[in-house]
C-alpha positions as CSV (number, residue, x, y, z in Angstrom):
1,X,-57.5,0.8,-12.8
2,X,-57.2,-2.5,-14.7
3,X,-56.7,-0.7,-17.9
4,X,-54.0,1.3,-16.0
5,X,-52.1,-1.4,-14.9
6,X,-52.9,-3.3,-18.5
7,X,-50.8,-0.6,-20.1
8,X,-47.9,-0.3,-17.9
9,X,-47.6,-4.4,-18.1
10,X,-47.7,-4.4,-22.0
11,X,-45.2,-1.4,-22.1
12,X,-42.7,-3.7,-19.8
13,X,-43.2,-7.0,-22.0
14,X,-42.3,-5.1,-25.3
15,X,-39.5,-3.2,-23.9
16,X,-38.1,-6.4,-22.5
17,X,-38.3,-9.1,-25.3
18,X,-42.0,-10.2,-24.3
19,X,-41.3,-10.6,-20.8
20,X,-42.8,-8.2,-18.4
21,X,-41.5,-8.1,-14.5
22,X,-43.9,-7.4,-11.7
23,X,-41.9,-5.6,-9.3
24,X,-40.8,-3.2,-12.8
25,X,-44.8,-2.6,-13.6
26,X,-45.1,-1.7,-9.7
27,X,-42.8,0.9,-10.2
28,X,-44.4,2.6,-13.0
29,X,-47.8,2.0,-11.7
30,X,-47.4,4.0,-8.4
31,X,-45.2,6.6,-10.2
32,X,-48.3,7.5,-12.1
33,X,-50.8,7.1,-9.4
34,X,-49.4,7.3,-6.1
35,X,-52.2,6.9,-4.4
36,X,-52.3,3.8,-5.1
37,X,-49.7,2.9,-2.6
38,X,-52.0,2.5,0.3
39,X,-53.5,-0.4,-1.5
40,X,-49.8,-2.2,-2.6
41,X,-50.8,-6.0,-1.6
42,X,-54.3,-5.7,-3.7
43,X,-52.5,-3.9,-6.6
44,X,-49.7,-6.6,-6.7
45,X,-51.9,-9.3,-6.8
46,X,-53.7,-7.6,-10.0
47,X,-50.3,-6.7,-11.8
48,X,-48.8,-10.5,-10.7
49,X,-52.4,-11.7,-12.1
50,X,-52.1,-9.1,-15.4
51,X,-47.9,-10.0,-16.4
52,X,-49.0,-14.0,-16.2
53,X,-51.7,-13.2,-18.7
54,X,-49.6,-11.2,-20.7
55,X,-46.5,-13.2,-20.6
56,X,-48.5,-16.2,-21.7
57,X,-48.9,-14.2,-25.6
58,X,-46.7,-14.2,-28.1
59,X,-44.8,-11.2,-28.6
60,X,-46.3,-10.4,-31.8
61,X,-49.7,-9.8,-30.4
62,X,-48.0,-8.1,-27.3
63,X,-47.2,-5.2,-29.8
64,X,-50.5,-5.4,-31.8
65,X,-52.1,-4.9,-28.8
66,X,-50.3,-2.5,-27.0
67,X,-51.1,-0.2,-30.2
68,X,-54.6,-1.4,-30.5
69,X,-55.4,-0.6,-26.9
70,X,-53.6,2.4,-26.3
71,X,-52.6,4.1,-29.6
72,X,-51.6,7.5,-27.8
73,X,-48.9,6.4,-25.7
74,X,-45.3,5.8,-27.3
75,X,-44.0,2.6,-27.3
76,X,-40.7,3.2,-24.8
77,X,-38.6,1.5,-26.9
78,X,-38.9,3.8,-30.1
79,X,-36.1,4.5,-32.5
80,X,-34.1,7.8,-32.0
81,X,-33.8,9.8,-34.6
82,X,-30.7,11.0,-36.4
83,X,-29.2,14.0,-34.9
84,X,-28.5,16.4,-37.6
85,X,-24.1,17.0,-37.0
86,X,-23.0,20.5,-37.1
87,X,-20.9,21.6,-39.9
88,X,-17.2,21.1,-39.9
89,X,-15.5,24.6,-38.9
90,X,-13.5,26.7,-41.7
91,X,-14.9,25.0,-44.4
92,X,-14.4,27.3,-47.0
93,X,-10.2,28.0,-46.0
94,X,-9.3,24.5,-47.7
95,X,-11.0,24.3,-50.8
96,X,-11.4,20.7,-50.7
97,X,-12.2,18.6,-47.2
98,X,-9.9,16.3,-46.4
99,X,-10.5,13.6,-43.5
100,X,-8.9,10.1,-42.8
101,X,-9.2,7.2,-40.7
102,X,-6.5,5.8,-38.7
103,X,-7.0,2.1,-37.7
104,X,-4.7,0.3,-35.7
105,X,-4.6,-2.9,-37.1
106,X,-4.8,-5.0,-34.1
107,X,-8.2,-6.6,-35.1
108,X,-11.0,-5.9,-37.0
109,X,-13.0,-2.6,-36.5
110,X,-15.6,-3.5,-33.3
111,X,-18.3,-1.5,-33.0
112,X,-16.7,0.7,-30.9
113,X,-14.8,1.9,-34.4
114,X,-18.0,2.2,-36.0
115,X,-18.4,5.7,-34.6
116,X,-15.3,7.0,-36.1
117,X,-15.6,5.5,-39.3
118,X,-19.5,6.5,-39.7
119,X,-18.8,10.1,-38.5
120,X,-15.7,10.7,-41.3
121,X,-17.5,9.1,-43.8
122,X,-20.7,11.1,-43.1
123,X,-18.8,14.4,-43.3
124,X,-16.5,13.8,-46.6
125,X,-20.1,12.5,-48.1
126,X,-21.9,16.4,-47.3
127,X,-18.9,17.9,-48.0
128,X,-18.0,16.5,-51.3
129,X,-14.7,15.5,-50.1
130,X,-11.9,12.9,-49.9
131,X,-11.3,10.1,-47.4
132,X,-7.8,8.6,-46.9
133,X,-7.7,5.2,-44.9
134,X,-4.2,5.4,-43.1
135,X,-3.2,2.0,-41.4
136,X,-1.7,3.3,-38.0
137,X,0.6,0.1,-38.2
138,X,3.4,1.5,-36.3
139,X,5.1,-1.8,-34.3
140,X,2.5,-1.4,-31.3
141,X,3.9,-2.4,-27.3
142,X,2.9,-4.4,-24.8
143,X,0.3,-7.1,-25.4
144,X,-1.2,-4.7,-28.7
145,X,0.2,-5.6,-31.9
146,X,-0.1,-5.6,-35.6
147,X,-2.0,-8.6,-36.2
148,X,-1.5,-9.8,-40.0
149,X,-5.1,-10.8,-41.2
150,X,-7.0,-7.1,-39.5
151,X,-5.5,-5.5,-42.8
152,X,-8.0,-7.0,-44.6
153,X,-10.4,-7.5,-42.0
154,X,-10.4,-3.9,-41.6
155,X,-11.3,-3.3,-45.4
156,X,-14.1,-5.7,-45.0
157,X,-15.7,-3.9,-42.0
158,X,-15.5,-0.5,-43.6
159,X,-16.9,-1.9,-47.1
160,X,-19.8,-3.8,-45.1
161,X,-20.6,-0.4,-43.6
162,X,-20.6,1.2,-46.8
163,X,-18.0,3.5,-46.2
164,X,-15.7,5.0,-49.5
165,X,-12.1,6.1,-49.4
166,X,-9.7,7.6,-52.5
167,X,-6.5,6.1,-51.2
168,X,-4.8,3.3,-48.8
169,X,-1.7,4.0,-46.8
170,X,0.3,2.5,-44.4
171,X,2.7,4.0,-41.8
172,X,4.9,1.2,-41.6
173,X,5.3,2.1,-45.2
174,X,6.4,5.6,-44.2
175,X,8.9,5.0,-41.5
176,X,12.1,6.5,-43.5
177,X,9.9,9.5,-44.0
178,X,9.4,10.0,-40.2
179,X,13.5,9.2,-39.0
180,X,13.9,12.6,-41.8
181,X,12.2,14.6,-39.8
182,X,13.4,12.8,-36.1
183,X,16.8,13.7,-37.6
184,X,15.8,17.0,-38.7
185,X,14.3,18.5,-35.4
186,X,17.7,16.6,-33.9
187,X,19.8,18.8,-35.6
188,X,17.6,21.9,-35.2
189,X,18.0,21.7,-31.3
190,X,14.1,20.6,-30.7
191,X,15.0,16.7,-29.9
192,X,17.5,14.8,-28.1
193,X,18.0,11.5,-27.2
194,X,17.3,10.4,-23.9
195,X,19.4,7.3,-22.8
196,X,17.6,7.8,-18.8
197,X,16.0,4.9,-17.5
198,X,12.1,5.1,-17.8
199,X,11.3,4.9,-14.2
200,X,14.1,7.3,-12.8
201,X,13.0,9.7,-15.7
202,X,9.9,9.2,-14.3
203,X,10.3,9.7,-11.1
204,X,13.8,11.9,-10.6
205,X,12.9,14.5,-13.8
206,X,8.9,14.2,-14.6
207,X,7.5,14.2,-11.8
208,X,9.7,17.5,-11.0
209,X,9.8,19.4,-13.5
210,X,13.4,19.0,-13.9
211,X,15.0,18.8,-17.4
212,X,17.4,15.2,-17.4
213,X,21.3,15.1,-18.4
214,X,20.8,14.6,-21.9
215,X,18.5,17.5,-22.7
216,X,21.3,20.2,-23.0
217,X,23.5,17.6,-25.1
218,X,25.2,18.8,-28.4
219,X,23.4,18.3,-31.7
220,X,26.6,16.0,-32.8
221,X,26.8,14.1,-29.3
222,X,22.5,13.4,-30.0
223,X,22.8,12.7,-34.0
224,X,25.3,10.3,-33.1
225,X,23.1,8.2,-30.3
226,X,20.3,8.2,-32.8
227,X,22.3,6.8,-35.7
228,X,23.3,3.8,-32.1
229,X,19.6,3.7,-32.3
230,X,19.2,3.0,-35.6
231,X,22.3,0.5,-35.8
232,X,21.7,-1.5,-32.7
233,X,24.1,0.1,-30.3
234,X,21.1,0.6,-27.8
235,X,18.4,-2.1,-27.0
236,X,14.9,-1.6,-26.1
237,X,14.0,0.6,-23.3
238,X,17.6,2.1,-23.5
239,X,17.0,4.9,-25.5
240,X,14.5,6.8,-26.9
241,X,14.1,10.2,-28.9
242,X,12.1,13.1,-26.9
243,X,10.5,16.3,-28.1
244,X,11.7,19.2,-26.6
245,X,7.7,20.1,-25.5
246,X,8.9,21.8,-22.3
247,X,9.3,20.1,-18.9
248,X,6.8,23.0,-17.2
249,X,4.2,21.8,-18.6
250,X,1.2,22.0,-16.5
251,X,0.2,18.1,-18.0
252,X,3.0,15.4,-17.2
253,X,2.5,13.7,-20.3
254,X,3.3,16.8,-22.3
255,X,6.7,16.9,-21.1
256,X,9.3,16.2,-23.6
257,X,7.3,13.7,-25.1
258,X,8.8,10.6,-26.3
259,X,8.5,10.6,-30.4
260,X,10.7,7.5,-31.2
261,X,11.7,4.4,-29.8
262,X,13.4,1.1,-29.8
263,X,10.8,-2.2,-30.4
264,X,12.7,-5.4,-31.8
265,X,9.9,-6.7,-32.5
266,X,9.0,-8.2,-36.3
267,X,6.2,-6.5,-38.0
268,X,3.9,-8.5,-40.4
269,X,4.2,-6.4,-43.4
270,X,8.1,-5.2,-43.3
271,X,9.6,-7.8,-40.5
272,X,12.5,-6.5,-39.2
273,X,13.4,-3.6,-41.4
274,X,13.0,-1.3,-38.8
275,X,14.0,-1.3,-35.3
276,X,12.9,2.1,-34.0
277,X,9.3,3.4,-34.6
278,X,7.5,6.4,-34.0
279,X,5.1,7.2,-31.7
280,X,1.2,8.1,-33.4
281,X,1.2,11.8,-32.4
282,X,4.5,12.4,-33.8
283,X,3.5,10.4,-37.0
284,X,0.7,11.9,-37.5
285,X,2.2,15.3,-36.8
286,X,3.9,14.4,-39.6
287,X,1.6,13.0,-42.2
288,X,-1.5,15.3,-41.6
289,X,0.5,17.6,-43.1
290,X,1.8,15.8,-45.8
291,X,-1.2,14.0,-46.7
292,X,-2.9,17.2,-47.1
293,X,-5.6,16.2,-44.0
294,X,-8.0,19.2,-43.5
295,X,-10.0,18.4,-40.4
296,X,-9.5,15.7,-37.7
297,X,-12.2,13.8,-36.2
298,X,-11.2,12.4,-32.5
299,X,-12.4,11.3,-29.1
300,X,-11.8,13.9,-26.2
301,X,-9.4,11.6,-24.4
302,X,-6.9,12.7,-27.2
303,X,-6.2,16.5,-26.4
304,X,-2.5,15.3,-25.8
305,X,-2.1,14.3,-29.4
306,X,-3.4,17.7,-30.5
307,X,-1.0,19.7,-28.4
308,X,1.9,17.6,-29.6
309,X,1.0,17.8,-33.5
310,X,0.7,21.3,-33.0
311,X,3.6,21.7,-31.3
312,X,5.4,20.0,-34.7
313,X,3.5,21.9,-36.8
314,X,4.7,25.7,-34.8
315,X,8.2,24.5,-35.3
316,X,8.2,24.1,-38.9
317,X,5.8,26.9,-39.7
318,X,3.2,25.0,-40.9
319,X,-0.4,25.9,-41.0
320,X,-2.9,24.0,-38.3
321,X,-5.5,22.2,-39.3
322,X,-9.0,22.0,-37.5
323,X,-9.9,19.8,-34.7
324,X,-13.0,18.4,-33.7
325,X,-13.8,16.4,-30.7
326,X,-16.5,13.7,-29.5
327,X,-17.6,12.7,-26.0
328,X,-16.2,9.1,-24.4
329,X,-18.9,6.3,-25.9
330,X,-19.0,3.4,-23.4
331,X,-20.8,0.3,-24.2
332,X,-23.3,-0.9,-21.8
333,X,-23.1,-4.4,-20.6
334,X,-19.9,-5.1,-23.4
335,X,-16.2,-5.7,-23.1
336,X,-14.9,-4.6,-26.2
337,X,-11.0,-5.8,-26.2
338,X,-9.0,-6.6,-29.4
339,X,-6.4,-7.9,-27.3
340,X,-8.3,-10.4,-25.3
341,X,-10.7,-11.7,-28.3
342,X,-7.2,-12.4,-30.2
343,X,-6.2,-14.4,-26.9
344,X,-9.3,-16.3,-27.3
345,X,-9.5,-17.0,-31.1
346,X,-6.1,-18.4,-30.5
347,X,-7.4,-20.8,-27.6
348,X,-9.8,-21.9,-29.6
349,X,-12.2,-20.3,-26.9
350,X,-14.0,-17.9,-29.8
351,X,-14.8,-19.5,-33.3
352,X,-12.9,-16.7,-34.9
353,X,-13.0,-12.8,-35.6
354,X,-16.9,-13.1,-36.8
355,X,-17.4,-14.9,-32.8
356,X,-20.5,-13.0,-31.5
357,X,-18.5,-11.9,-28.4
358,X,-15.7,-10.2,-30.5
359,X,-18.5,-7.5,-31.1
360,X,-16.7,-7.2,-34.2
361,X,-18.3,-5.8,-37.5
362,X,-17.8,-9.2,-38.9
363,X,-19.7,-10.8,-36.2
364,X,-22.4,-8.1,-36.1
365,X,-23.0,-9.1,-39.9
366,X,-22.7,-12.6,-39.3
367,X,-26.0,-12.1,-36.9
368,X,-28.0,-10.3,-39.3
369,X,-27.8,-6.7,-38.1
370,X,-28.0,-4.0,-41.0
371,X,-25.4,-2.1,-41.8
372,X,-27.6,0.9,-42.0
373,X,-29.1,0.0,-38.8
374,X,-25.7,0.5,-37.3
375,X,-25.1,4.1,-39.1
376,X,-28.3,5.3,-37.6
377,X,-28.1,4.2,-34.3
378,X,-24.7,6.0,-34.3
379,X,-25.7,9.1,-35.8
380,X,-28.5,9.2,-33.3
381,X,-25.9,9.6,-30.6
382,X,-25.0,13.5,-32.7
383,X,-21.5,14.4,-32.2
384,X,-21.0,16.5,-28.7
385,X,-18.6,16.4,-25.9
386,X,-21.0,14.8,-23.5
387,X,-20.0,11.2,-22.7
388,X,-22.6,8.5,-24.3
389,X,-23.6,5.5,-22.6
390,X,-24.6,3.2,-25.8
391,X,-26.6,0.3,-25.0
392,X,-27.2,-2.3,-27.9
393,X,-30.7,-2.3,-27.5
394,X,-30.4,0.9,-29.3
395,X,-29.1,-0.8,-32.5
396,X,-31.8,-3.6,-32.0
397,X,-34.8,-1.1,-32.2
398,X,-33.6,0.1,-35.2
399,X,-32.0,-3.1,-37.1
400,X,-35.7,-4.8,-35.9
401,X,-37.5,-2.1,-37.9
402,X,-35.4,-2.8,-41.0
403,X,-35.6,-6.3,-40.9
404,X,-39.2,-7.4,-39.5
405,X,-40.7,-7.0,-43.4
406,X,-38.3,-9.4,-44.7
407,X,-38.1,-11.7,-42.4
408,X,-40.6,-14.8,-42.9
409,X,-41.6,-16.6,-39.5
410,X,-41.2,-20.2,-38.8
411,X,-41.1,-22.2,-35.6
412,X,-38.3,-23.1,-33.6
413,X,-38.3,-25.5,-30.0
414,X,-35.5,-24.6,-28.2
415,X,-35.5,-27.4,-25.4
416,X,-37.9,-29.9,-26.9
417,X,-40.2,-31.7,-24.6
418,X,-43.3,-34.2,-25.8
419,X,-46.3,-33.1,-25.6
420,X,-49.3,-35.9,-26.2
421,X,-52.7,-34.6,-27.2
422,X,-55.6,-36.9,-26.4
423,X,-59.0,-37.2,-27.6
424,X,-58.3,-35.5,-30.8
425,X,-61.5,-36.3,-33.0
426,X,-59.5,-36.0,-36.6
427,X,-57.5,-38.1,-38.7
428,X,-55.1,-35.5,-39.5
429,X,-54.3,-31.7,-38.4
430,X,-52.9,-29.8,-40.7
431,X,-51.5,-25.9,-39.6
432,X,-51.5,-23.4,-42.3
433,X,-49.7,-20.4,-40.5
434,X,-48.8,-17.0,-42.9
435,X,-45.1,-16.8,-43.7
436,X,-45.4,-13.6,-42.2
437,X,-48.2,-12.1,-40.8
438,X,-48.1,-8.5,-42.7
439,X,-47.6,-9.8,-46.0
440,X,-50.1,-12.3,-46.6
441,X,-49.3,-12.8,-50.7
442,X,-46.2,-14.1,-49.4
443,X,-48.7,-17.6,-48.7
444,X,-48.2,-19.7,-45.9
445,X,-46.4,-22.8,-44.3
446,X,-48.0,-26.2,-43.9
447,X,-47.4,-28.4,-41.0
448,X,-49.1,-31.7,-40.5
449,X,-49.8,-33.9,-37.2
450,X,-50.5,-37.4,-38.1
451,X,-53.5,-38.8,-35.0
452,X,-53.4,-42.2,-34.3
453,X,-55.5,-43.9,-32.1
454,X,-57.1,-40.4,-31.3
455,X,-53.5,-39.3,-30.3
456,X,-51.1,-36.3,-31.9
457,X,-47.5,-35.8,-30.4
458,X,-45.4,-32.7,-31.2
459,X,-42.9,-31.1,-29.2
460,X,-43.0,-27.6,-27.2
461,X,-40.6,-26.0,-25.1
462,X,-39.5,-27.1,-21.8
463,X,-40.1,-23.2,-20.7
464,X,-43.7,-23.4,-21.2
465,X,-43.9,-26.8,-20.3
466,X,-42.6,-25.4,-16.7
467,X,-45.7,-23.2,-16.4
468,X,-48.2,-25.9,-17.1
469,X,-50.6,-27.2,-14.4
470,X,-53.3,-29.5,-14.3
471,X,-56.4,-28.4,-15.8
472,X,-55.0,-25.6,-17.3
473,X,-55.9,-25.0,-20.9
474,X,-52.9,-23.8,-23.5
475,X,-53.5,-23.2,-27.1
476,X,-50.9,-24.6,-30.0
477,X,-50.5,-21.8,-32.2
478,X,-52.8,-21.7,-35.5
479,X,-53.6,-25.9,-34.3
480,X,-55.6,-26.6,-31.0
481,X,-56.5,-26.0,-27.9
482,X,-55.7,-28.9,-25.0
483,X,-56.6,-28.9,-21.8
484,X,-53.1,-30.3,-19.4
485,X,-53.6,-33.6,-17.8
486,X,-50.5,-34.6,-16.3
487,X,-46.6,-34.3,-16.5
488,X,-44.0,-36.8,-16.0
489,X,-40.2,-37.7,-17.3
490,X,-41.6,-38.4,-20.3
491,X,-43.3,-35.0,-21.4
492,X,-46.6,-33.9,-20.9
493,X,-50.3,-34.8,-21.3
494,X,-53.0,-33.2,-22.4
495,X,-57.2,-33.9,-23.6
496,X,-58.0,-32.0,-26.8
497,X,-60.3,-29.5,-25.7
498,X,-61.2,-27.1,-29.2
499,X,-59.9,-25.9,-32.0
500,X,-61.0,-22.0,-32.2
501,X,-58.9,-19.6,-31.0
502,X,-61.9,-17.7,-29.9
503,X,-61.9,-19.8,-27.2
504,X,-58.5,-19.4,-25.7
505,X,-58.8,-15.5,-25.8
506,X,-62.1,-15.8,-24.0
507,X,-60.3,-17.5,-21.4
508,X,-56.8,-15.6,-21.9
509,X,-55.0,-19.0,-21.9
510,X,-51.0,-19.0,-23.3
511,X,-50.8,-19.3,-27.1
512,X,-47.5,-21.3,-27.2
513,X,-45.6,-22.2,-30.6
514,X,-44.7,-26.1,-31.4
515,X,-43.0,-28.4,-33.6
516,X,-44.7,-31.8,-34.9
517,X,-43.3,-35.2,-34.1
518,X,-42.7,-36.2,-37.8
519,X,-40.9,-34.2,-40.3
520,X,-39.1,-31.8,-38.1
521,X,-35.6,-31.1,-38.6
522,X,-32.2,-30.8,-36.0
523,X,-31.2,-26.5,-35.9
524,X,-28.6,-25.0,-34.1
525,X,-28.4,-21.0,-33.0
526,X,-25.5,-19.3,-32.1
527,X,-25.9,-17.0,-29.4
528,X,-24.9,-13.5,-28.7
529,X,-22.9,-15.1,-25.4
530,X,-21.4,-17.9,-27.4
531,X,-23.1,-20.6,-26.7
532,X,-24.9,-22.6,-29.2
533,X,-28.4,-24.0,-28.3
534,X,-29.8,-27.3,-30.1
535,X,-33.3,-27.7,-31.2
536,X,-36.1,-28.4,-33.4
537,X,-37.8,-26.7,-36.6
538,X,-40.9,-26.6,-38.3
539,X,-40.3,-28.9,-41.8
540,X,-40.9,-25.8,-43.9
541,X,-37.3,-25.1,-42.1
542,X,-35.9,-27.0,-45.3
543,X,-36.9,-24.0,-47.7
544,X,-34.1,-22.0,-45.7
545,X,-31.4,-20.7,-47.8
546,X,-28.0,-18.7,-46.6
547,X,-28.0,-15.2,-45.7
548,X,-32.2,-15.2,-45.1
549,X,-33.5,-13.5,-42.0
550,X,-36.0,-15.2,-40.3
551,X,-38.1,-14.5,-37.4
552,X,-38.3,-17.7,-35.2
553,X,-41.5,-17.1,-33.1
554,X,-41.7,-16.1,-29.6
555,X,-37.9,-16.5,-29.9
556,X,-36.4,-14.5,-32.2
557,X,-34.5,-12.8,-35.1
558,X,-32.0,-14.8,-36.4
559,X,-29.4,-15.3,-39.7
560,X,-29.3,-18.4,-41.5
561,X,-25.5,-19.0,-41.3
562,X,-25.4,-22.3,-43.2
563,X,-28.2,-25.2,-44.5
564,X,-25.5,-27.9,-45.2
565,X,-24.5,-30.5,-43.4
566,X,-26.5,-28.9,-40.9
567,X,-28.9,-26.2,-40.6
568,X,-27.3,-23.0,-38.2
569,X,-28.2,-19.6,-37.2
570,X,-27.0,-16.7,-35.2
571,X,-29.5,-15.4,-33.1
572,X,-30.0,-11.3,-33.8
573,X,-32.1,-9.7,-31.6
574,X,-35.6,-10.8,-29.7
């Protein structure tokens, strides 16, 4: 039974970052043997008993062990593997695949982008094709808008995630281009201008089915409101350009669809050249056509802007081109706005676009995550209809499989407190852990405690200094063993008790990591939630160089971010 509720404990601590929960393991336990129920108190005591001991080791040896003791039974939190997507329809009718991506530049791509941007790229890469990167900069409403610096923050995120493109464009760029063709359906009876208000449109013609004064206008009588739009003679919200889509159509937002309208607002890249902009699905009605776009990767939550491009396309005659669709992907546990991280670079809340919380691909860099990591945890997902929950654990198994050879270990206190060793029958200690464990030509560090007076003083963490009792015995990793004496304000006590680690695993005491009193050095992480936690390193800490991966033990994967004037990382991934 103890082997039974061994597994089921080990399996919880390396699923959750080396921290098994009790009432979890309980779960799990009786799901496997459900007799066991009639026996809940007694089997709760063992598990309680079983996740101390385990929670005690390092997570390191959690693993080792868990494969060591029970090499049959998958490890829960295993990396997916890539789902194989299904070929693009109607391949061979175009010659030559054609795909492009459409970012609004409002921000820099999150990794809620990273899906389209992966996918397109993966397809124009089997196919042999081209990749056109079309800036959707069209003067945005609301709170959304085109910020100046996502232009480039955009091209930084896509390069980082190694995808290629043959040509930039921009739609604000291409705005004449789209008033040719406004004008154009004007005159050809399928557009008019609609001068209605937006709610009593609403609510007097949509919501009825009823086609509004201005539908049945003259061509001449609607040319010459559109040139008002175009000169100023209406302001915004006082008239707007609709598509003649149909006012029966079963889906409200299908009826006569607005395709241009008024925004005074000044755009970063042509300020105020142009007062009236088109919406995206007429746009893009538009320029799939003329950019020569074969296939057209989008969300499912976009069937609108497929009926109204092909609505464009019947009227002109023109040939439709294929489109595939992707379940909703919702981010478990993340708010992924654009909007509100802008609010909060600009209060000075976030630190900028590269913030941890922006979720941006700039930030997801900034913390050491792969770029290929991403790409396969995305591809894992496949492309299918069914809504995804993505959680970012998924992208941590993975980047933690790419990163874990390269990444040397050193040690890191979080929340220092003093620990004082007694009795210690050396001069010196010195620690000689391996840089990493796997590798051992890599060599090792060396950390030295100075005894005086039979006395050595480093620092652990407050967390294990929490689960300390008197007479309990704790072992410093690769130093000592000490048996706890006493605590107080001041830090802890404790009587050297033995140096072999033999004799800690006999006793299954905690293996805790440390920092010595001399020689240490001030570090600062970044965390995923923003804040920024203060503590100490090891002095091989001073060999640290930008842009190294390190694994700080029992705490974490983290990126160096800088060495001067002070040594700071962002914290990856457990």
């Amino acid at each position: 039974m103890r082997k039974t509720l061994l597994k089921h404990v080990l399996a919880n601590a390396v699923k959750y970052g080396g921290k098994a929960d009790a009432k979890a393991v309980m779960g799990k336990v009786f799901s496997e043997m459900p007799e066991l129920k009639q026996r809940a108190r007694e089997i709760l005591e063992a598990v309680t008993k079983i996740v101390e001991e385990v929670n005690a080791m390092p997570i390191d040896d959690q693993r080792k062990m868990f494969e060591e003791v029970f090499p049959k039974v998958p490890e829960k939190r295993k990396v997916e593997e890539r789902k194989e997507l299904p070929p693009l329809p109607n391949v061979e009718k175009y010659g030559k695949v054609v795909m492009r991506l459409a970012p609004y530049p409002s921000g820099p791509l999150h990794i809620g982008n990273a899906r389209m941007a992966i996918l397109n790229d993966e397809y124009v890469k089997r196919y042999g094709g081209e990749l056109l990167l079309v800036f959707d900069d069209t003067i945005g409403g609301g709170e959304k808008r085109v910020v100046p610096e996502a232009y480039d923050l955009i091209i930084e995120g896509l390069q980082w995630l190694g995808v290629k493109w043959r040509k930039e464009f921009y739609k604000s760029d291409r705005v004449p281009i789209f008033y040719d063709y406004c004008e154009d359906l004007i005159k050809k009876g399928y557009a008019y201008v609609c001068t209605c208000e937006r709610e009593e449109w609403r609510e007097r013609f949509k919501e009825k089915m009823k086609a509004c004064p201005h539908r049945d206008s003259p061509f001449e009588e609607n040319l010459e409101k559109w040139e008002g739009m175009l000169e100023g003679a209406y302001g915004e919200g006082e008239a707007v350009v609709r598509l003649k889509t149909g006012m029966d159509q079963p889906d409200p937002a299908l009826r006569d669809h607005v395709i241009m309208r008024i925004s005074e607002r000044e755009h970063p890249r042509v300020g105020s050249k142009y007062r009236v902009w088109p919406l995206l699905e007429f746009s893009w009605a538009i320029d799939d056509r003329l950019l020569g776009v074969t296939h057209i990767l989008r969300g499912k939550d976009l069937v609108k802007e497929d009926a109204i491009e092909r609505f464009v396309w019947k009227i002109y005659g023109w040939p439709e081109v294929e489109f595939i669709h992707y379940g909703i992907l919702t981010f478990k546990g993340l708010k992924l706005s654009k909007t509100e991280a802008r609010k909060n670079i600009e209060k000075g809340v976030y630190m900028g676009w590269s913030d941890p919380r922006t979720w941006s691909l700039q930030s997801l860099q900034r913390r050491g995550i792969k770029p290929e990591a991403l790409r396969d945890s995305i591809l894992s997902l496949g492309l299918s209809l069914i809504d995804v929950e993505y959680s970012p654990e998924s992208l941590y198994a993975v980047n933690r499989r790419l990163i874990d050879p390269e990444a040397n270990r050193y040690f890191f206190v979080e929340r220092p407190v003093k620990l004082i060793v007694e009795g210690v029958p050396f001069e010196r200690l010195v620690s000689r852990p391996p840089l990493h464990p796997d590798f051992p030509e890599r060599g090792t560090r060396t950390i030295e405690v100075n005894v005086k007076n039979e006395h050595a003083e480093v620092y652990v963490e407050e967390r294990d200094v929490m689960r300390m009792s008197e007479g309990d015995i704790f072992r410093l990793k690769d130093l000592l063993n000490f048996e706890v004496k006493g605590k107080s304000e001041g830090g802890v006590v404790g009587e050297f008790h033995s140096l072999s680690v033999d004799e800690v695993r006999a006793r299954r005491a905690p293996i805790i990591h440390w920092v010595p009193r001399e020689g240490c050095l001030k570090v600062k992480v970044v965390k995923p939630d923003g804040d920024v936690v203060e503590g100490l390193g090891e002095p091989d800490c001073r060999k640290l160089t930008r842009d190294m991966l390190v694994q700080f033990e029992r705490y974490g994967f983290c990126r160096v971010d800088s060495v001067k004037p002070e040594i700071l990382l962002f914290f990856s991934h457990d």
